[in-house]
C-alpha positions in Angstrom: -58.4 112.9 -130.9 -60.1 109.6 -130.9 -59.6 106.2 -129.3 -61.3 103.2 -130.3 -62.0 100.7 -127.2 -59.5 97.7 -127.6 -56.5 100.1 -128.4 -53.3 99.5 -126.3 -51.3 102.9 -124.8 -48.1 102.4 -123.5 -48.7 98.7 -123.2 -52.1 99.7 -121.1 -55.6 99.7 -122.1 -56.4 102.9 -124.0 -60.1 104.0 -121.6 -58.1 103.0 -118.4 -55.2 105.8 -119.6 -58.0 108.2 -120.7 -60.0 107.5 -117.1 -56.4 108.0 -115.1 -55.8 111.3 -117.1 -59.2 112.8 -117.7 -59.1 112.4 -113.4 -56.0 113.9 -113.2 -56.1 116.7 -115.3 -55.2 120.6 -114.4 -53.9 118.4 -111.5 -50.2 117.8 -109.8 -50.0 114.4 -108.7 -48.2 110.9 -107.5 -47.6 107.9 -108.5 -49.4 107.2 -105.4 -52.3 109.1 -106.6 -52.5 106.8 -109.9 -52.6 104.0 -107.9 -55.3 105.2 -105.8 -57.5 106.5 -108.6 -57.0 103.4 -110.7 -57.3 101.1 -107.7 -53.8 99.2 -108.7 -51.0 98.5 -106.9 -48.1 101.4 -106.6 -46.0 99.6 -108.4 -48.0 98.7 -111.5 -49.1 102.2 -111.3 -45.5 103.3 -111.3 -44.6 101.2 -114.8 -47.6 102.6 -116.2 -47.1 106.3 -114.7 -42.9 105.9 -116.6 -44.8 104.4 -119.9 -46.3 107.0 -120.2 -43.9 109.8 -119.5 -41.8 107.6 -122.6 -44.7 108.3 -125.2 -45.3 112.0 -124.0 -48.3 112.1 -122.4 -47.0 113.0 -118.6 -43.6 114.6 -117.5 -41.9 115.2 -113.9 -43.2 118.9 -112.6 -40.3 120.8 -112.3 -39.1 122.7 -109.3 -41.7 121.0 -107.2 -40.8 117.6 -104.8 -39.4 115.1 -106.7 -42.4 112.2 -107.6 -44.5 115.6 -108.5 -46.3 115.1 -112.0 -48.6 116.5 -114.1 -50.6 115.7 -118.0 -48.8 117.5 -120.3 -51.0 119.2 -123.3 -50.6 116.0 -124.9 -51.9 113.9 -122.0 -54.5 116.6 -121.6 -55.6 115.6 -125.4 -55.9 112.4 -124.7 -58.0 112.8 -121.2 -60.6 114.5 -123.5 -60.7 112.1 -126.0 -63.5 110.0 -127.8 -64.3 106.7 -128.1 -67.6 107.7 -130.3 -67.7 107.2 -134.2 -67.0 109.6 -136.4 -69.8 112.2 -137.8 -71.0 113.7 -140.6 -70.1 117.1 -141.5 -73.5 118.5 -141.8 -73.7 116.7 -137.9 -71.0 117.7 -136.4 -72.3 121.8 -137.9 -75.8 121.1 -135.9 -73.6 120.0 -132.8 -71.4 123.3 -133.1 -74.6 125.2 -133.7 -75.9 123.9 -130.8 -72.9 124.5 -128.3 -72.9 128.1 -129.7 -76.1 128.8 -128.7 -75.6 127.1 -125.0 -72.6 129.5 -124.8 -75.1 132.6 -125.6 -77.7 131.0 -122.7 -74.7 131.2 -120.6 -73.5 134.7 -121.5 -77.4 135.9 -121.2 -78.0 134.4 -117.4 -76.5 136.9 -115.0 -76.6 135.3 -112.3 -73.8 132.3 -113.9 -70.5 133.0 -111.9 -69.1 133.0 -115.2 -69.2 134.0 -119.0 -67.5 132.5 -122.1 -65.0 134.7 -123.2 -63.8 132.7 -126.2 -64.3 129.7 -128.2 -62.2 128.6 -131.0 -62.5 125.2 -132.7 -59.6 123.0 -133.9 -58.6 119.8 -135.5 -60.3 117.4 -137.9 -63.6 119.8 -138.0 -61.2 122.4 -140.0 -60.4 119.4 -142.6 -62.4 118.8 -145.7 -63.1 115.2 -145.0 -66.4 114.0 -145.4 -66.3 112.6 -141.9 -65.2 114.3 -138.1 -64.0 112.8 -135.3 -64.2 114.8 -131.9 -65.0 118.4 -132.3 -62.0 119.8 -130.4 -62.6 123.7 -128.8 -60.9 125.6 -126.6 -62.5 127.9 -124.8 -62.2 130.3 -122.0 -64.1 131.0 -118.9 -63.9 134.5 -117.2 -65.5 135.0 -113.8 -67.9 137.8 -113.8 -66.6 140.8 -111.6 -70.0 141.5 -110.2 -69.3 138.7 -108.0 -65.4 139.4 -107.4 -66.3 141.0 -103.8 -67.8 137.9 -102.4 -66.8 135.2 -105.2 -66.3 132.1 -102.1 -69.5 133.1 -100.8 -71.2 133.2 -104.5 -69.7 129.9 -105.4 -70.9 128.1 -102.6 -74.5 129.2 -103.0 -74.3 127.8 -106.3 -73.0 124.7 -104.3 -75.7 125.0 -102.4 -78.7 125.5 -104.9 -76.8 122.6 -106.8 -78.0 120.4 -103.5 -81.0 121.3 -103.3 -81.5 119.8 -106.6 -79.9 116.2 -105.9 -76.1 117.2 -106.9 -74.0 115.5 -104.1 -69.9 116.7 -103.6 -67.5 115.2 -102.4 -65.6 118.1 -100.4 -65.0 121.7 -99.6 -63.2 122.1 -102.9 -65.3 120.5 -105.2 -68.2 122.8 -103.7 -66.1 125.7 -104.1 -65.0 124.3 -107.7 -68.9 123.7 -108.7 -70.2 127.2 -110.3 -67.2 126.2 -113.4 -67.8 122.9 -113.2 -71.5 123.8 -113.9 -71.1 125.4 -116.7 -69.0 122.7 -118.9 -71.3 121.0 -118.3 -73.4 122.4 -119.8 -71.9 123.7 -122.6 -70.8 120.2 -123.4 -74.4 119.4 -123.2 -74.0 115.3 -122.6 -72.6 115.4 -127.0 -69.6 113.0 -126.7 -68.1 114.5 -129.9 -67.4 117.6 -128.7 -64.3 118.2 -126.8 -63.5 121.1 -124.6 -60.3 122.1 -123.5 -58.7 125.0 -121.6 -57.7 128.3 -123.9 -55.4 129.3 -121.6 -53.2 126.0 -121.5 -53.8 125.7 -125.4 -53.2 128.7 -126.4 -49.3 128.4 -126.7 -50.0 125.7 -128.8 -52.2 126.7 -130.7 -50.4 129.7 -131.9 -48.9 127.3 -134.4 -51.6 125.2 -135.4 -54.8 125.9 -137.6 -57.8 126.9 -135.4 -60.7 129.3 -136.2 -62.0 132.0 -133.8 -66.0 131.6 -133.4 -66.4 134.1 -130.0 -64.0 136.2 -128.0 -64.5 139.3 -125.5 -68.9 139.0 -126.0 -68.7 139.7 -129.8 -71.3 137.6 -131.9 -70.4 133.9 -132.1 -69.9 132.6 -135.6 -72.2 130.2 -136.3 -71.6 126.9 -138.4 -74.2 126.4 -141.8 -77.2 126.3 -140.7 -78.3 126.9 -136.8 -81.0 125.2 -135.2 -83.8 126.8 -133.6 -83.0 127.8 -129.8 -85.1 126.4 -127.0 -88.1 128.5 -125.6 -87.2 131.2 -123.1 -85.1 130.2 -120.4 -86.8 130.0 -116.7 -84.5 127.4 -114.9 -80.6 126.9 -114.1 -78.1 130.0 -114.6 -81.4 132.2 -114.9 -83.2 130.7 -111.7 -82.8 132.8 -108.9 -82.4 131.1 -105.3 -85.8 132.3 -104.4 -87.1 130.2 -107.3 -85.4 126.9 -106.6 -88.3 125.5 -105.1 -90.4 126.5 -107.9 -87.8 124.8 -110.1 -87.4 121.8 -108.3 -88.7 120.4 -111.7 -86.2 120.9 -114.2 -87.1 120.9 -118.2 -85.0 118.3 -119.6 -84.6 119.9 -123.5 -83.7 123.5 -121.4 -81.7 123.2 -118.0 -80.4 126.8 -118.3 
């Protein structure tokens, strides 16, 4: 999905919809909460929260407290989408190359909390256009049951090491929340044409719609044309150890796993 800068949602700037939603998704939430996020009054933030339930992109949660609401997969599509021009199809197969092989760092450093347990891409990259917009995967994360035993304590370490490197959080939950957060990141790699959603919330969806399998369950991922090289051996990030964070206070910019 792509949004170009001056478009109107719902009578509302398109980025300020895509900033409200991209905050709240995989969240329930208020009107309240809109208003607080986008720093508007409750009632504008009302109108705008009822626009958007009329065009699809939010709906009423139910059998929670009335005035509970959530992004619905639509809304989610739209929280993750670009505002970048569209690419070439030999770039956008270097960009999916190059994801692929972040996933493999990831699925190589045992000490991540988690592994990538499937990829699939979707959307305009499946066309035969000459030009892409966002290249839209869903993936999967699955925790790594090494660390099942003592996964609070685990993912606060990460928290912790995170820190020690400049990473500031905002609360206990977004600590706690950091070891998955850590690897999108990274996986998205900073490319503002790829676009990563949730397999598990797609997948219903995408039942019905075309999509291609790259990686699932740690089987080979399928790469796109023509790969790029991959970066020299790892020695910082998912691989460091805690006794090395010192040591890698000085993070490699072109390798941060």
């Amino acid at each position: 999905m792509r949004l170009r800068r001056h478009q109107d949602i719902a009578g509302h700037p398109a980025m300020q919809v895509r900033s409200l939603l991209r905050r709240l998704n995989q969240e329930f939430w208020s009107v309240d909460t809109a208003a607080r996020v986008l720093r508007i009054p409750a009632e504008r933030a009302r109108r705008l929260v009822y626009a958007l339930r009329r065009v699809g992109y939010v709906e009423v949660v139910p059998g929670l407290p009335r005035g509970t609401w959530r992004n619905t997969m639509a809304g989610n599509a739209l929280a993750n989408a670009s505002a970048a021009a569209p690419i070439s199809q030999a770039e956008a197969d270097r960009v999916l190359n190059a994801f692929l092989i972040r996933v493999g760092i990831v699925n190589d450093a045992k000490t991540s909390l988690y592994s990538v347990g499937k990829v699939a891409v979707f959307g305009s990259y499946l066309g035969n256009q000459d030009r892409v917009g966002d290249i839209d995967l869903a993936i999967r994360l699955d925790r790594r049951p090494e660390f099942a035993p003592r996964w609070p304590e685990a993912s606060l370490a990460r928290a912790e090491d995170a820190e020690n490197h400049g990473r500031r959080f905002r609360g206990f939950l977004e600590r706690l929340a950091w070891p998955e957060t850590e690897v999108k990141r990274y996986l998205r790699g900073g490319v503002r044409s790829l676009s990563l959603h949730d397999w598990t919330k797609e997948e219903p969806w995408l039942q019905h719609a075309p999509h291609k399998v790259l990686l699932e369950d740690g089987s080979t991922p399928s790469p796109a044309k023509s790969a790029p090289q991959r970066c020299a051996e790892p020695q910082t990030g998912l691989h460091q150890s805690r006794s090395n964070s010192r040591r890698a206070a000085k993070r490699p910019r072109g390798c941060p796993f």
